[in-house]
N, C-alpha and C positions, 0 to 999 in steps of 0.2 A: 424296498426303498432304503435309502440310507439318508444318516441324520449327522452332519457334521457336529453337532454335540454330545452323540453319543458313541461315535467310534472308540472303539476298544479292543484291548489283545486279552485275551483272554485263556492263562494257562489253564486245562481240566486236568485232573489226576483220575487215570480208567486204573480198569481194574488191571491187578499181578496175576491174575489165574483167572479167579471165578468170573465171570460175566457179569453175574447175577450183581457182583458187589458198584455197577456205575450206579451213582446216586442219581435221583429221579433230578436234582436240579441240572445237575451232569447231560443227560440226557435233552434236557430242554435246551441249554447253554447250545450243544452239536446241532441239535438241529434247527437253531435260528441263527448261526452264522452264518458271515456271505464266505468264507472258507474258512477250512480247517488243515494249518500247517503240521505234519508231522512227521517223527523219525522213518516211516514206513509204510509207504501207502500200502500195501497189503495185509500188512497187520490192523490198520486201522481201519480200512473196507469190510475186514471181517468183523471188526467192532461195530461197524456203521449196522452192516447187513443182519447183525444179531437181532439191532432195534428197528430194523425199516427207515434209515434215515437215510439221505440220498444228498448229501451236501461235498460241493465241489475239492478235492484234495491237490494239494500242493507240498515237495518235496524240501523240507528243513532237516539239515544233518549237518554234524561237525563240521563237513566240508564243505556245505554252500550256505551256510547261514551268516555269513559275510556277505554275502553276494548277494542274500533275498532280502535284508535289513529294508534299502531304502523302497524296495516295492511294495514290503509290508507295511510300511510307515506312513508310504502315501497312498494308501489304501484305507489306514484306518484315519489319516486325516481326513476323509475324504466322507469320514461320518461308518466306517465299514467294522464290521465287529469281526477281528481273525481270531479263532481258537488255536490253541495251540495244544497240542499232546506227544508223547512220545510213545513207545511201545507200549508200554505199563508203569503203572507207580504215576509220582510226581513227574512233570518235566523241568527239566531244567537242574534236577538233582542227580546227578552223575548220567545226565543225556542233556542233550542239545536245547537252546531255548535260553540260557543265559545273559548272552551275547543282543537278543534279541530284546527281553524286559529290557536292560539296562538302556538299549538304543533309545526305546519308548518312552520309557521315563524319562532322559534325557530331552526328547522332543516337545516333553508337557502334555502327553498325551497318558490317557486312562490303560491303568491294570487293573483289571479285575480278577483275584484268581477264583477257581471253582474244586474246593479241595475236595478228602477222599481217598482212595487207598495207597497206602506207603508200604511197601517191603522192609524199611527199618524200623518205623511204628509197632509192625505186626511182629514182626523177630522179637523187637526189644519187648512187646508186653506179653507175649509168650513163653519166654526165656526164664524167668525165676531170679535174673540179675538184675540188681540196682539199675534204676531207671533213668532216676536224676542226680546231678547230671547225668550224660554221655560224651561218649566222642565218636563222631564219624569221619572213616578217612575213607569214604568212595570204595574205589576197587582196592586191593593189593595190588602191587607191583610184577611185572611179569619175571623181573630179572631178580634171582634169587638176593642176592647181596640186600637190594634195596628195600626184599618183602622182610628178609632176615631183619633189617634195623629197624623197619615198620611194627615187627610183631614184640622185639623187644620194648622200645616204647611201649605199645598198648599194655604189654604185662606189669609194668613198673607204674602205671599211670592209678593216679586214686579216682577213675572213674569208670564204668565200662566202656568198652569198643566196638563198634558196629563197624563189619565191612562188608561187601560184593567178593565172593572168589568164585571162580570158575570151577567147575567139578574136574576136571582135567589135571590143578592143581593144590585139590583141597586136600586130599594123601600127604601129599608134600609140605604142604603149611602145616597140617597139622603134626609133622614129624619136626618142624620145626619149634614148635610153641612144646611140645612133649619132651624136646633134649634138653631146653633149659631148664624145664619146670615138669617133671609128668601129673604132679598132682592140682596144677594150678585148674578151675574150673572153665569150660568152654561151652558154648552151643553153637551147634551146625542148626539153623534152620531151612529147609529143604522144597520145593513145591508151592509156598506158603498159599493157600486156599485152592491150593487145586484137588483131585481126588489122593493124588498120594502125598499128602503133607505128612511132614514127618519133625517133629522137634526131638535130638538129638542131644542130650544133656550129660553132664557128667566131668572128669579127670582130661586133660585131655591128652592122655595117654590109653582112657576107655573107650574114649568117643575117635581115638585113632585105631585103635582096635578094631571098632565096630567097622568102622568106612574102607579100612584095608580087607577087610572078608565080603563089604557089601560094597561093589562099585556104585560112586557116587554118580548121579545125574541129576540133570534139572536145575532150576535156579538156586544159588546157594547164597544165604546170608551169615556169616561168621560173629560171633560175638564172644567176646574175650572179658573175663571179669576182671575187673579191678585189683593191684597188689593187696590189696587192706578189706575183705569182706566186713559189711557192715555188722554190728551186734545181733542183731535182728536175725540174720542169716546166719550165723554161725551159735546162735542160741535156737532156734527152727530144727537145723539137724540135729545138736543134742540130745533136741524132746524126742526126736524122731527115733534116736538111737535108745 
């Protein structure tokens, strides 16, 4: 049944790896929508099929989430609760799903989000660099020039850097961040909760060492520390030393 005063969009955040990590409200949220919009029905059937849940799938991507806007909108005016997810992590934070809250809230209609696991959450409290602030710039840039001004920025910035790069192009960033700077500090975070997670710390002329003898794979989150390490950090290695 649906309830024209309860319809709702409903972003959940599944898991980046582990399965095990959808939260139990997560789980309730999927399986008492009347559907579940997402970046990839296949990726998210095998989510479904993990838990036993059998709830209808509907195709939202960069490309047609213009197009599905008013279907979903009057679906959930219609009292209908749509969940929303993308592959993994949050949606809506560098995947598809944006475009869609914004509609919803515009209409006066309910968001509820169902949060949960993040790939830059997990990177940045892993990492051993300053936490707060941050700055996230999504992915890098595919075209050199653009990642080149991107990565300068983050170095120069007094706060850390979170970003998405492709393992394809992590070698190369990181020979970029090592020419201006080889001592400046980096984390490659790697897998994040799957069985090969790998935190990746250090110079980032060590941590480009490492990745140039180990071909990089797998999901990669980049974090770049701040020009100015706080006290705290640079009296920690002292003792250390």
């Amino acid at each position: 049944m649906t309830d024209p005063t309860t319809g709702r969009l409903q972003p959940v955040a599944t898991p980046i790896g582990n399965l095990g990590d959808l939260t139990y409200r997560a789980v309730e949220t999927l399986k008492n929508a009347n559907a579940i919009a997402c970046e990839d029905t296949r990726r998210t059937s095998h989510l479904l099929q993990h838990y036993g849940l059998h709830v209808p799938l509907l195709s939202l991507t960069e490309h047609n989430e213009a197009r599905r806007i008013p279907e979903l909108l009057q679906r959930i005016s219609a009292g209908e609760n749509i969940a929303l997810v993308s592959d993994a992590g949050f949606p809506t934070v560098s995947d598809p799903g944006q475009r869609l809250v914004h509609a919803t809230i515009a209409a006066g209609l309910r968001v509820e989000v169902i949060p949960g696991p993040s790939a830059i959450l997990t990177a940045l409290a892993g990492s051993g660099l300053p936490t707060v602030p941050f700055h996230f710039g999504g992915f890098l840039a595919h075209k050199k020039g653009q990642r080149d001004k991107e990565l300068e920025r983050a170095m120069l910035r007094d706060c850390t850097s979170v970003y998405f790069e492709s393992p394809y192009r992590l070698v190369d960033t990181l020979e970029m961040i090592a020419k201006r700077s080889p001592d400046h500090p980096v984390v490659v975070a790697r897998e994040l909760t799957k069985m090969f997670e790998e935190f990746k710390r250090g110079s980032a002329q060590s941590v480009l060492d490492h990745f140039s003898k180990k071909n990089p794979k797998g999901e990669i989150t980049l974090l770049i520390a701040p020009i100015e390490l706080p006290k705290w950090m640079t009296r920690d290695a002292a003792d250390a030393d």
